[in-house]
C-alpha positions in Angstrom: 19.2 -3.9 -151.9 20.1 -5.5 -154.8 23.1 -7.9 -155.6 26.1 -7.2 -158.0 25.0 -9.1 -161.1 21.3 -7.7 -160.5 22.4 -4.1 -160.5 24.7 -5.0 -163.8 21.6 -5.6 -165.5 19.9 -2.9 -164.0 22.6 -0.2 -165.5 22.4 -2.3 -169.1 19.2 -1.0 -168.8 20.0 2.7 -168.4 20.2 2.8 -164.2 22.2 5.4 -163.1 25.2 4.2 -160.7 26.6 6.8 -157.5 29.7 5.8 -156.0 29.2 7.2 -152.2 32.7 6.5 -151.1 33.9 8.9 -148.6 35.9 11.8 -150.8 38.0 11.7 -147.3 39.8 8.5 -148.9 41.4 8.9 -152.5 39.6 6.0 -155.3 42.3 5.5 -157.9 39.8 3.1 -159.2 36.3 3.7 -160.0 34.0 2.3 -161.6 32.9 3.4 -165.7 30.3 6.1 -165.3 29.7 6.5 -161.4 29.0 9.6 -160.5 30.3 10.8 -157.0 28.1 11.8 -154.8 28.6 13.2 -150.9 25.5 12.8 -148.7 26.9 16.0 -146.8 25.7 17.7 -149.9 22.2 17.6 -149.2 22.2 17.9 -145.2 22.3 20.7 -143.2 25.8 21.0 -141.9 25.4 23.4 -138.6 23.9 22.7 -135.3 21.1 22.3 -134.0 20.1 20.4 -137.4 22.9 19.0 -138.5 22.2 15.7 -140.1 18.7 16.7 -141.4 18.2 16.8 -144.8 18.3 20.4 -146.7 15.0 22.3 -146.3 14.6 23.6 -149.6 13.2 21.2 -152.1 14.1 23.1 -155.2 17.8 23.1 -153.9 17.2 19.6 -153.2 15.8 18.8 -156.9 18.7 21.4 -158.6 21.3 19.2 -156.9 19.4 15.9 -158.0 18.9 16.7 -161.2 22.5 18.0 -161.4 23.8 14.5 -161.2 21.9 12.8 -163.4 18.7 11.5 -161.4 16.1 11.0 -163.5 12.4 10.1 -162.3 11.8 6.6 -164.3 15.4 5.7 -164.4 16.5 3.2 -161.3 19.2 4.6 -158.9 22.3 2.2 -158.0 24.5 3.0 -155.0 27.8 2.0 -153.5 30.5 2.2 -151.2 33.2 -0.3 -149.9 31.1 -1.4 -147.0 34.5 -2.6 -145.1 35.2 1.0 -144.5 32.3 3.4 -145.1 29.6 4.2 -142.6 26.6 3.0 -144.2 26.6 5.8 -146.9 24.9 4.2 -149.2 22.2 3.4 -147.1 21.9 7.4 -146.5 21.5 8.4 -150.2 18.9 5.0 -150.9 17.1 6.4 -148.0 17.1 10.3 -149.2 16.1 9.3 -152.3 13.2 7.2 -151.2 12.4 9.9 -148.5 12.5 12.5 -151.3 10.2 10.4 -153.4 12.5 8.4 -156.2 10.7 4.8 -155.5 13.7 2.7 -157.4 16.7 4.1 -155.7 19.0 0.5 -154.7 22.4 -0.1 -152.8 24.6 -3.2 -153.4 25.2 -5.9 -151.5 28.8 -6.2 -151.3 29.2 -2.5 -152.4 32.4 -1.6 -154.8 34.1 -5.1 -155.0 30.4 -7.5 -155.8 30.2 -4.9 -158.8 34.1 -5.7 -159.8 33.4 -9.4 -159.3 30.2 -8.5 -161.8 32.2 -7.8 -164.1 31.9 -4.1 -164.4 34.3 -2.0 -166.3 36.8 0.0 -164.3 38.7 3.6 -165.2 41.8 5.0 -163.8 40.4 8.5 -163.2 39.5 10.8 -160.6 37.7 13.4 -163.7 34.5 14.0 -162.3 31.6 12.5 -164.5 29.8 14.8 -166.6 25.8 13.0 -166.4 23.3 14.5 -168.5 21.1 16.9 -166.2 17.9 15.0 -164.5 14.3 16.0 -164.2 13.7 14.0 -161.0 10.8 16.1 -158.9 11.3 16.3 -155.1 8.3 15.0 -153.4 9.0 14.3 -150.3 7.4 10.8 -148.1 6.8 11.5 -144.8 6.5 7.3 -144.2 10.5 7.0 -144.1 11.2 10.0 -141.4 10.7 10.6 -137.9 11.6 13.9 -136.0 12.4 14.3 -132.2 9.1 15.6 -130.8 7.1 12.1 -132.4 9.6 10.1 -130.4 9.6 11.7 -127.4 5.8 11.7 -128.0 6.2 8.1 -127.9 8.8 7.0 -125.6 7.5 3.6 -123.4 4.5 3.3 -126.7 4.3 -0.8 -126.6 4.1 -1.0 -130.1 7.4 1.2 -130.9 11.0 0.1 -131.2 14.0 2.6 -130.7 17.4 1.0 -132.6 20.7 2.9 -131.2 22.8 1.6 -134.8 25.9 2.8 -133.3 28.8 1.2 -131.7 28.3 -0.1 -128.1 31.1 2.7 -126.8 28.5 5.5 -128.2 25.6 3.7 -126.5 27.3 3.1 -123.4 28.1 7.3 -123.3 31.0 8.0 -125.0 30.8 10.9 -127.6 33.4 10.6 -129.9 31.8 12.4 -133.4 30.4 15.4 -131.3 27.6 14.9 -129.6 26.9 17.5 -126.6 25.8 14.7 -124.1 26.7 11.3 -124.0 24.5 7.7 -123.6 21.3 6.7 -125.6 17.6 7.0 -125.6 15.4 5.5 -123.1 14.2 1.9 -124.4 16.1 1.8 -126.9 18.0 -1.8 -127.9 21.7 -1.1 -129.2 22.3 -3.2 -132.6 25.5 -1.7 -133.7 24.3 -2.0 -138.0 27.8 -3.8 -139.3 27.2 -6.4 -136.8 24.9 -7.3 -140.2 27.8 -7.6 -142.4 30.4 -10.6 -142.4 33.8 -10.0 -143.3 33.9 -9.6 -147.0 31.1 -6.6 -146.4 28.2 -8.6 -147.2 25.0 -8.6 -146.0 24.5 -11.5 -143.5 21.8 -13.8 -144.8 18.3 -12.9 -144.4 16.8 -15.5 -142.1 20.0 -14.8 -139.7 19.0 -11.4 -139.0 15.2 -12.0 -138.7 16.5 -14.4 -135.9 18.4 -12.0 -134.1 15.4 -9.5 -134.5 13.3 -12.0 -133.2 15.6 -12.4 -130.3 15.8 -9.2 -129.4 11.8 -8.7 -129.6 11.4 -6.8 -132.7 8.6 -8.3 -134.9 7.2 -7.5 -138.3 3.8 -6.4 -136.5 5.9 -3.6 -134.1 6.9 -0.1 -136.0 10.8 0.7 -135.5 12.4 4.1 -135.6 16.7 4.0 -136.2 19.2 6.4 -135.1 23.1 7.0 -134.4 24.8 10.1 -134.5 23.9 12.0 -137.5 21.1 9.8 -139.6 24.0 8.1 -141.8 24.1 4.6 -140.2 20.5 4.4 -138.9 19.5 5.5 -142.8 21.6 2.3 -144.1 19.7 -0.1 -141.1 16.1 1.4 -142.1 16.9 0.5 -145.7 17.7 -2.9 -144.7 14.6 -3.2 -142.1 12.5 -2.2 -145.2 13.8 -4.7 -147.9 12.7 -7.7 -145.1 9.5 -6.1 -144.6 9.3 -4.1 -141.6 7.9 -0.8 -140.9 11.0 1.5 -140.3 12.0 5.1 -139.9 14.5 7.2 -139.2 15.7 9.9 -136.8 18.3 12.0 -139.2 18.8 14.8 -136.8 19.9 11.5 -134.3 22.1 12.2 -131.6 23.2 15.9 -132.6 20.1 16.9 -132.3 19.0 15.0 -129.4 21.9 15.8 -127.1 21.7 19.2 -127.7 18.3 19.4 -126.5 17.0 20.2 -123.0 17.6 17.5 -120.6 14.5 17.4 -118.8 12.4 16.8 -121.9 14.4 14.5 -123.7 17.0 12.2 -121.8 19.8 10.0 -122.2 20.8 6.9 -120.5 24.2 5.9 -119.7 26.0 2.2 -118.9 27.0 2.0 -115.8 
């Protein structure tokens, strides 16, 4: 992550900025040069892999390079993190996945870059970037699929984070899961309990402390998920920055409800 005034001096020096705000919600207001980007656009939208990211690297590189992402440029990314779902933890995290090493969201999302001073347009014209030459190469360190997990369900040195809110982990399904509850062991941290009410990031030592409370130490490896990879992306990102070893589950809950039972269960709060 990076703060408002670091990411200003970040695009003085050429970064490229993506505004990740849902398309769902009309932005009168953007900021000078963002490009919009949808992480929907590079996931496979049907079941039983919904979530995952597209298949297909040169796809994945076309659409990359169609929005300006450029292999020794940095890559900022924003939302308003009062109302988004942790998308700009999802692109940060496809981008690193995908192999682009300086890819950054900002703390405080849309309003820390106003407050930096950034210049504001009235227009909802998409931005025309110059075309990229950023090279798919994918990292296998920030993924995880469903067969490793259930490979290593009850494995001492593995923590499973549920990211989603306590109704989901308890058993409700309200985004479309087939079966409802959460995955064996795993310890529910709902991920905007780490933002206060301006949409900050808490401060670090306060969420090493309730890591530490909850038993999850630099030392153990930690694997995120939710529903469809989007909020367990933006936790991973954060586990990262303050030195963990995280992955994440992108095919999540769709994919893991609509598997057999028997082979890989759910839990539900009485």
């Amino acid at each position: 992550m990076v703060s408002g005034e670091q990411a200003k001096i970040l695009l003085k020096q050429g970064a490229t900025l993506l505004d990740a705000r849902s398309l769902k919600i009309l932005h009168w207001e953007r900021l000078k040069d963002a490009t919009f980007i949808s992480w929907q656009d590079f996931s496979r939208p049907n079941p039983p892999d919904r979530g995952k990211l597209l298949s297909d690297d040169q796809v994945l590189t076309q659409k990359l390079q169609a929005i300006g992402i450029f292999s020794h440029k940095p890559v900022i990314v924003y939302i308003d993190p009062k109302t988004g779902w942790g998308e700009e933890g999802r692109i940060v995290w496809m981008l690193r996945s995908l192999g682009h090493s300086q890819a950054v969201w900002v703390d405080g999302g849309y309003a820390a870059l106003v407050k930096a001073g950034l210049t504001l347009e009235n227009s909802l014209k998409p931005t025309q970037p110059p075309k990229g030459d950023f090279q798919v190469k994918r990292r296998p360190d920030w993924e995880i699929n469903r067969s490793e997990i259930k490979n290593h369900l009850n494995h001492q040195n593995l923590v499973i984070i549920d990211s989603r809110e306590p109704r989901e982990y308890a058993g409700e399904t309200p985004y479309g899961e087939q079966r409802g509850g959460h995955i064996p062991e795993a310890i529910h941290l709902y991920y905007k309990d780490w933002l206060d009410e301006n949409g900050m990031l808490l401060p670090r030592q306060v969420i090493l402390d309730q890591l530490a409370e909850k038993g999850i130490t630099p030392e153990k490896e930690i694997v995120s998920y939710c529903t469809g990879g989007v909020r367990s992306a933006w936790l991973t990102s954060v586990l990262v920055d303050l030195g963990f070893s995280a992955k994440n589950y992108p095919g999540s809950m769709w994919e893991w409800s609509a598997s057999p039972p028997e082979d890989y269960p759910l839990l539900k709060l009485n």
